[in-house]
C-alpha positions in Angstrom: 62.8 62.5 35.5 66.1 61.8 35.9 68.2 59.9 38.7 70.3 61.5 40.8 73.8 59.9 40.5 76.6 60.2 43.5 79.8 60.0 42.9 80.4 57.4 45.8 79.1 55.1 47.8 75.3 56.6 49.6 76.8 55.7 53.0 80.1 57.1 52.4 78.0 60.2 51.3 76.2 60.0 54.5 79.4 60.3 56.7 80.7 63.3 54.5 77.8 65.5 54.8 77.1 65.3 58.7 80.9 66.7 58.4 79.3 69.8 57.1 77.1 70.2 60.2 77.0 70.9 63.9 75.2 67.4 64.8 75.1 67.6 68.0 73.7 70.7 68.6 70.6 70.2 65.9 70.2 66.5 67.4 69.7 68.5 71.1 67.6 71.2 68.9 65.1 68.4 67.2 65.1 66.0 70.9 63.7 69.3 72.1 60.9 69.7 69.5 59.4 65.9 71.4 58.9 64.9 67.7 60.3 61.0 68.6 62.6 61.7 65.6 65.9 60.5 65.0 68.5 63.2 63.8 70.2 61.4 61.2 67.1 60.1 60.0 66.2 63.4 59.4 69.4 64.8 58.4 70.4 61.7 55.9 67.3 59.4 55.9 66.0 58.5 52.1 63.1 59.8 51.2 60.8 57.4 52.5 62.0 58.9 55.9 62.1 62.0 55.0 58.3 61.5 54.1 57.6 60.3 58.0 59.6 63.1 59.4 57.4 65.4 57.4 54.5 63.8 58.5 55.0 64.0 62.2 56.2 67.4 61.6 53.1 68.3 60.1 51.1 67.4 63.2 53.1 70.0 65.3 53.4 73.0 62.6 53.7 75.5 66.1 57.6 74.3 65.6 57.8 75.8 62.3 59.7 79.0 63.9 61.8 77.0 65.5 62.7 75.1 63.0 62.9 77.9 59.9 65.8 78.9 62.8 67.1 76.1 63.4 67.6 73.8 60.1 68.7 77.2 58.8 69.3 76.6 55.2 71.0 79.7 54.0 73.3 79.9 56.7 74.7 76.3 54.8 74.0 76.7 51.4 77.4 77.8 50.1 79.1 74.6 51.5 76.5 72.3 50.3 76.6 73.6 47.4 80.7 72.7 47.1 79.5 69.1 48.6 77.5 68.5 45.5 79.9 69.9 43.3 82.3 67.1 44.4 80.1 64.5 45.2 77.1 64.5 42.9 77.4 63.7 38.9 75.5 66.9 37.3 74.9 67.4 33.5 71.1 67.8 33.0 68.4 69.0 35.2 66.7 66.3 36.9 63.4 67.2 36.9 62.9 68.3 33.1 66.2 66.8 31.6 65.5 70.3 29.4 68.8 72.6 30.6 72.4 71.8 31.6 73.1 72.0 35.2 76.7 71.4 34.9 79.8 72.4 36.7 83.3 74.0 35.3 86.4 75.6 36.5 86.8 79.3 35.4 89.6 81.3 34.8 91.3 81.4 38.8 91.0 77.7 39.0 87.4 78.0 41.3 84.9 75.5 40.8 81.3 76.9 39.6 78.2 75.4 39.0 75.0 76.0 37.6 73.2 74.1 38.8 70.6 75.4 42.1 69.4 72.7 44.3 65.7 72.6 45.4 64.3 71.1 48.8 61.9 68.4 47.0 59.7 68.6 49.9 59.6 72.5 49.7 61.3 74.4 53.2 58.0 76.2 53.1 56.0 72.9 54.0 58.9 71.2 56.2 61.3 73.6 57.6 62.5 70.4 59.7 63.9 69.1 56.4 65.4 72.3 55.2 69.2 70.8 55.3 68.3 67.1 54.3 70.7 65.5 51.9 68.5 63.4 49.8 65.9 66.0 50.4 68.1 68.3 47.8 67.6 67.4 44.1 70.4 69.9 41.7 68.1 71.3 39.1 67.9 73.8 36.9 66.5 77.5 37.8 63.4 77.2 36.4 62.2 73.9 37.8 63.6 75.4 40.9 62.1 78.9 40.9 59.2 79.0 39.1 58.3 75.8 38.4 58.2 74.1 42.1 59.4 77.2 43.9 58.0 77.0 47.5 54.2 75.1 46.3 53.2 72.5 48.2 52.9 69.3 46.2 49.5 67.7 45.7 51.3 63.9 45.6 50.2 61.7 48.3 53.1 59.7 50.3 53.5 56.8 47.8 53.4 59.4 44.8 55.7 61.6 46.3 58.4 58.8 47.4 58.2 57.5 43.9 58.9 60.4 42.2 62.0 61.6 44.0 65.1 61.9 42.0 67.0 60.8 44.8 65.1 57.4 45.8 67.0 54.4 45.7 64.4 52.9 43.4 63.4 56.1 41.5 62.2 54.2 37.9 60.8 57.3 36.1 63.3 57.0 33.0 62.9 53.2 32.6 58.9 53.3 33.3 58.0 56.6 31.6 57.9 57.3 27.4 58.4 60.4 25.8 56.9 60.7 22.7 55.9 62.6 19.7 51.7 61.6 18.9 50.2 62.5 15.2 46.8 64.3 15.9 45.4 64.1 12.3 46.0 62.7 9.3 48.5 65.4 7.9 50.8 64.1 10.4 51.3 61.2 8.4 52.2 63.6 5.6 55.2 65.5 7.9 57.8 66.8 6.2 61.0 67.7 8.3 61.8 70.7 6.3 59.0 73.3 7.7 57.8 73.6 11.3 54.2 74.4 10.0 53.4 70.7 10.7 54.6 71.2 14.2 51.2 71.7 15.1 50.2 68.4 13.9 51.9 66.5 16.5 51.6 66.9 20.4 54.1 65.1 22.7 53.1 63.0 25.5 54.5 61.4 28.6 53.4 57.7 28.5 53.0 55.7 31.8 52.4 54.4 35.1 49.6 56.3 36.9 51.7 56.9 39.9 54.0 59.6 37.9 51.1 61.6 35.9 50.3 64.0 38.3 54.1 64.5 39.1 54.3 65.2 35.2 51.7 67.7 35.5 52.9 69.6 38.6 56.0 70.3 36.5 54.0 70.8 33.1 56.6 68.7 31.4 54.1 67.7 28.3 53.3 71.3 27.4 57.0 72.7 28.3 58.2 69.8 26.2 55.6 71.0 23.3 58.2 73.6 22.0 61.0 70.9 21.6 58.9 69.0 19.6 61.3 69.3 16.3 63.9 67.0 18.5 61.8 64.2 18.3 60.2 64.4 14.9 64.2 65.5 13.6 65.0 61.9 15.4 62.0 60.5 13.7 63.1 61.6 9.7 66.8 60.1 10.3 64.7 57.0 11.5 63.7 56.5 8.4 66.3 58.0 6.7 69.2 55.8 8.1 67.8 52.4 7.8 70.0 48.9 8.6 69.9 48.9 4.8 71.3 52.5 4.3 74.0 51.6 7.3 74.8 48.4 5.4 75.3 50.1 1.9 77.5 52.7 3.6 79.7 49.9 5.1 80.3 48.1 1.8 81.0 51.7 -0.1 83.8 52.0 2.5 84.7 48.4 2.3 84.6 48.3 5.8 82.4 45.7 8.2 79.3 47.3 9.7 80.1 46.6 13.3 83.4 48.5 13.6 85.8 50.8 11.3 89.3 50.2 11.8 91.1 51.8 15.1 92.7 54.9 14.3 93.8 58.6 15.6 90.5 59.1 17.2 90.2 55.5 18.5 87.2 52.8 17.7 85.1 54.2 15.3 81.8 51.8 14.3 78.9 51.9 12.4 75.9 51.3 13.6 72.4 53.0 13.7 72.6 53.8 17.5 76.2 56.2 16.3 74.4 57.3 13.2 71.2 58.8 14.8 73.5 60.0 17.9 71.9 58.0 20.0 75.2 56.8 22.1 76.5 60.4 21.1 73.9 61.9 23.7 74.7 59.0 26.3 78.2 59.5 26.5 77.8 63.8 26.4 74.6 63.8 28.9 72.7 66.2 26.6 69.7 67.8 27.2 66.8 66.1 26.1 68.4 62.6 25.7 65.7 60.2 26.4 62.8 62.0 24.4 65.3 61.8 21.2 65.4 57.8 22.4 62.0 56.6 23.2 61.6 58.5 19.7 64.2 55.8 18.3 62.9 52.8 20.2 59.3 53.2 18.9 60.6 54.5 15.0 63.6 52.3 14.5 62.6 49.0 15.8 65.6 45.9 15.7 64.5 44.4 12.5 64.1 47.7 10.1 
């Protein structure tokens, strides 16, 4: 759902994390395995490699003890873990865009996270890929654990590539709308002050056909269901705050619409994407961002 963001350059990544590992000795493992596969391709290959790794894995699955030993996940986790916390730019999970998965520094000065970090192609299927870098999405527990957990994904290749946080052209937030859908007439009658009329609304993930059965494998349209007051909330200050209301509030303050005068807090404007909170979200990376703005794009077109 959401893209995931390093902190530096992908081949400067690349270099960083084969630091973490013994190289040489899983590149002697894997030439042993007589899979033709390159280690770095499988150890920091995109996921379009990742996908052909997996594949000719899957034609030799009597390796898969070998490789559970082997690519030996746990044995690594703590100092991946600290990779990500330096390298990767957390806030929200990146499959729901639902929880924070944030890092912070406690009391004795210790980075922490909370984020987990699942094997997109699960371990279960693809040991081989078990300590993959761009095979490790940061999510939120549970995406992680009882969402995904160790199921095998029904995506076929193209699907599955598409769909990957981590893929270079990963398009899900541009391509994909979130949005609140009346279901009878009542909901043209919604009034924001009772949640009776939830039930007169559902919310749906609009478009292209490669991501709908990635939406349902994570059953974002019914686990988005319950936050259905963000949207509709978003929708009332829609039309609550039009241009017209922003305008009248600029010449009560005697001020221009586009900008307040610079002071203690710094630039301060008016405008309706900083009164619905739209750039408020942006800059905080709070959960649920873009189903509060494809709510804003549809109900607060450029010309209300």
């Amino acid at each position: 759902m959401k893209a995931v963001k390093y902190k530096i350059g992908r081949d400067d990544l690349a270099k960083e994390y084969l630091k973490l590992l013994d190289v040489e000795d899983l590149k002697a493992k894997v030439d042993g395995y007589n899979l033709s596969l390159d280690i770095e391709d499988v150890l920091i290959g995109d996921i379009t490699t990742l996908v052909k790794c997996r594949n000719a894995y899957l034609e030799h699955t009597e390796l898969k003890k070998r490789c559970v030993k082997d690519f030996d996940y746990d044995k690594h986790s703590g100092a991946i873990a600290e990779f990500f916390i330096k390298y990767v730019d957390t806030s929200t999970c990146h499959y729901c865009d639902m929880a924070y998965i944030n890092t912070y520094i406690d009391s004795d000065d210790n980075n922490r996270r909370v984020f987990e970090l699942d094997h997109y192609i699960p371990r279960s299927e693809c040991p081989l890929l078990a300590l993959s870098l761009f095979n490790l999405v940061p999510s939120c527990q549970y995406c992680n654990q009882r969402i995904k957990h160790s199921k095998k994904s029904a995506l076929n290749d193209e699907e599955l590539i598409a769909c990957c946080p981590t893929y270079e052209n990963y398009h899900f937030e541009e391509d994909v709308q979130i949005l609140p859908i009346p279901m009878d007439i009542n909901a043209l009658n919604y009034n924001p002050d009772t949640s009776k009329q939830l039930k007169h609304f559902r919310v749906r993930f609009f478009g292209p056909d490669i991501y709908q059965s990635h939406i349902k494998e994570l059953k974002l349209e019914d686990r988005y269901q319950y936050h259905l007051c963000e949207a509709l909330r978003m929708k009332d200050k829609c039309d609550r705050y039009t241009k017209g209301k922003i305008d009248e509030l600029s010449k009560l303050l005697d001020l221009p619409s586009y900008t307040l005068r610079d002071n203690i807090l710094g630039p301060v404007t008016i405008r309706k994407e900083d009164a619905l909170g739209i750039e408020f979200d942006a800059e905080y990376k709070r959960t649920m961002a873009k189903f509060r703005k494809d709510t804003y794009n549809i109900y607060y077109p450029e010309d209300k």
